[in-house]
N, C-alpha and C positions, 0 to 999 in steps of 0.2 A: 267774064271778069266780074260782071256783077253781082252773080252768083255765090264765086270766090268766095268772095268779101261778106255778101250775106252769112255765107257758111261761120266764117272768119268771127263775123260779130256774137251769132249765136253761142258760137263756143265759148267764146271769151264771157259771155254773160251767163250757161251754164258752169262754169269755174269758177266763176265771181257767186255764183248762188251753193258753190260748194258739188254743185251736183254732178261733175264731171273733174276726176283726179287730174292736178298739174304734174307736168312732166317731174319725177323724183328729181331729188340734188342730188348730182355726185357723191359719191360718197367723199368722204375727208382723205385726202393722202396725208399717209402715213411714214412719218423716218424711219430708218433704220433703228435712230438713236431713240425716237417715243416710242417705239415698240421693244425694245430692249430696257427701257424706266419702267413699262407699265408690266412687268414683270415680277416687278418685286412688289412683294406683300401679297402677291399673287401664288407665284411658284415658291411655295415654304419650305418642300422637300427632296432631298436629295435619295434619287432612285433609279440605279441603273440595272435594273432587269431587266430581261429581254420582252421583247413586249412583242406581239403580232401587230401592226396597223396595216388601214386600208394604203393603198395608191391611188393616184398618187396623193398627196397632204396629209399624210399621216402622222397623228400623234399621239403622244404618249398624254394621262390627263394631266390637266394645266397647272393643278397642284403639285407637282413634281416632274423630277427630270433631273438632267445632268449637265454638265459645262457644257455640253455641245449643241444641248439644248434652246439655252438662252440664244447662243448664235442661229439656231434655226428658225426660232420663232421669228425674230425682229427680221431675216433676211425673208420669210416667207410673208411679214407682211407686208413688205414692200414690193412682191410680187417674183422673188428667187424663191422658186424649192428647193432646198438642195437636197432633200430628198430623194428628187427628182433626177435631178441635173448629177449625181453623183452616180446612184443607179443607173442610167443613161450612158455616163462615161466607162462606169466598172465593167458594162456587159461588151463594149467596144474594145477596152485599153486594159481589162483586168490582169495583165503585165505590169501594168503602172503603178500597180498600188502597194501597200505593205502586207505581206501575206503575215502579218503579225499574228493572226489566229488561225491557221491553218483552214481556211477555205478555201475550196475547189471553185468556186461558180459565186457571184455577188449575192446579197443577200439583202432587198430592200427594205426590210424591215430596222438593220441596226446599221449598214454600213453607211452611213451618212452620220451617227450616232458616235463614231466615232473620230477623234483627232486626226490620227494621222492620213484619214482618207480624206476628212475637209482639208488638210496641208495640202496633201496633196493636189485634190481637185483643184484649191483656189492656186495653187502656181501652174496648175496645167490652163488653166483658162486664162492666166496673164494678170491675177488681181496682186501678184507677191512684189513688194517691195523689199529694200535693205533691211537689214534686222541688225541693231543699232542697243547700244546701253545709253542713248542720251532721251531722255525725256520727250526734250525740244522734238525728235522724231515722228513723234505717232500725235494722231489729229483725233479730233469726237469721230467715231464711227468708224474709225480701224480696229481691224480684229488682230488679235494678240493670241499667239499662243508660246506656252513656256514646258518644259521639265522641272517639272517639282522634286524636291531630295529624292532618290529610288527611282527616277525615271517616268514618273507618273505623267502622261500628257495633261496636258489643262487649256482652257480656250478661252479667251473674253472678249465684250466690245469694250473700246476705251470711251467715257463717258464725256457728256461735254460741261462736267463740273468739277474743280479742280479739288488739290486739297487742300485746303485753309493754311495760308499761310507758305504754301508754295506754289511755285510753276510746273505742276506736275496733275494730270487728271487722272481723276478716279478711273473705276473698269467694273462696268457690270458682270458680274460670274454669277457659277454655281459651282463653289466647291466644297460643300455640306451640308450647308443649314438655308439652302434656297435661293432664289437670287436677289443678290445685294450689289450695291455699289459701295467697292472698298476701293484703299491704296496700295495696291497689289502691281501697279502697272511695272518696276522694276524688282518687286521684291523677291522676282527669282529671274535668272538670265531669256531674256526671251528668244527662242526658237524661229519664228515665224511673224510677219508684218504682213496685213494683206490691208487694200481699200479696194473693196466692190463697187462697181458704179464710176469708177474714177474715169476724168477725160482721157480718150485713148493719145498714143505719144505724137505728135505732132511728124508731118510724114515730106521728104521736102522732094 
């Protein structure tokens, strides 16, 4: 016991002299919603080529990317890959998904990259809510996805800043010029309503 304690002391007065590292901090957790802000001014350019990355946490560089993008990043720094987690389900369920581009076999380098395989993914895993034209609907940190004129998928987080002057919040994208927080969140019918992380439904 007394030893212990000898030991105990020493340490503690090595550390106090610097000459012995204290235990690191934690790193900081991260939202969904800060990791989707600190995007912008960040991610300037819009670019969906196809890109080789490693697995899993692969990315495209930070300076660019695409709508599905933003939603990758901010879910992988709260500790989703969807990367990951879609690749995973494609090689299982690849029935499940849209064979929109004619693929035999997944592909994890882009199919994560794309909309309708996160729709999908996030209502196979149970994160889809109602998809609603009221505002009042969708909370900071739901993801949004819409059809733009011609059908063009599009994906966003809804932000937790509203817009000046109304009951309606912003939505971090990327759909051209990098990721911004605009007022986009009704200004085309939306598709799709997910919350990740949500409490699961109460079970009796």
């Amino acid at each position: 016991m007394a030893a212990r304690l000898a030991r105990r002391l020493v340490l503690a007065a090595l550390m106090g002299a610097g000459l012995v590292a204290a235990t690191p901090p934690a790193p900081p957790v991260v939202t969904l919603l800060e990791a989707a802000h600190r995007q912008v001014g960040v991610t300037r350019l819009y670019d969906g080529a196809y890109v080789r990355l490693a697995y899993p946490g692969g990315d495209v560089p930070a300076d660019r990317g695409v709508c599905t993008d933003v939603v990758i990043r901010a879910l992988r720094a709260t500790g989703l890959d969807l990367q990951k987690a879609v690749h995973e389900d494609m090689r299982a369920n690849f029935a499940a998904y849209p064979r929109n581009w004619g693929l035999r076999r997944p592909d994890r380098n882009i199919d994560h990259r794309r909309v309708p395989n996160l729709e999908t993914w996030f209502r196979r895993a149970g994160h889809a809510l109602p998809v609603t034209a009221d505002a009042a609907d969708y909370r900071p940190g739901d993801i949004v996805s819409w059809r733009l004129p011609g059908g063009l998928p599009h994906i966003g987080v809804v932000s937790d800043r509203k817009v000046p002057g109304a009951d309606r919040y912003l939505v971090v994208h990327n759909i051209g010029q990098g990721a911004r927080v605009e007022d986009v969140l009704l200004a085309w019918p939306p598709v799709g309503h997910f919350r990740v992380f949500r409490a699961p439904p109460a079970t009796r």
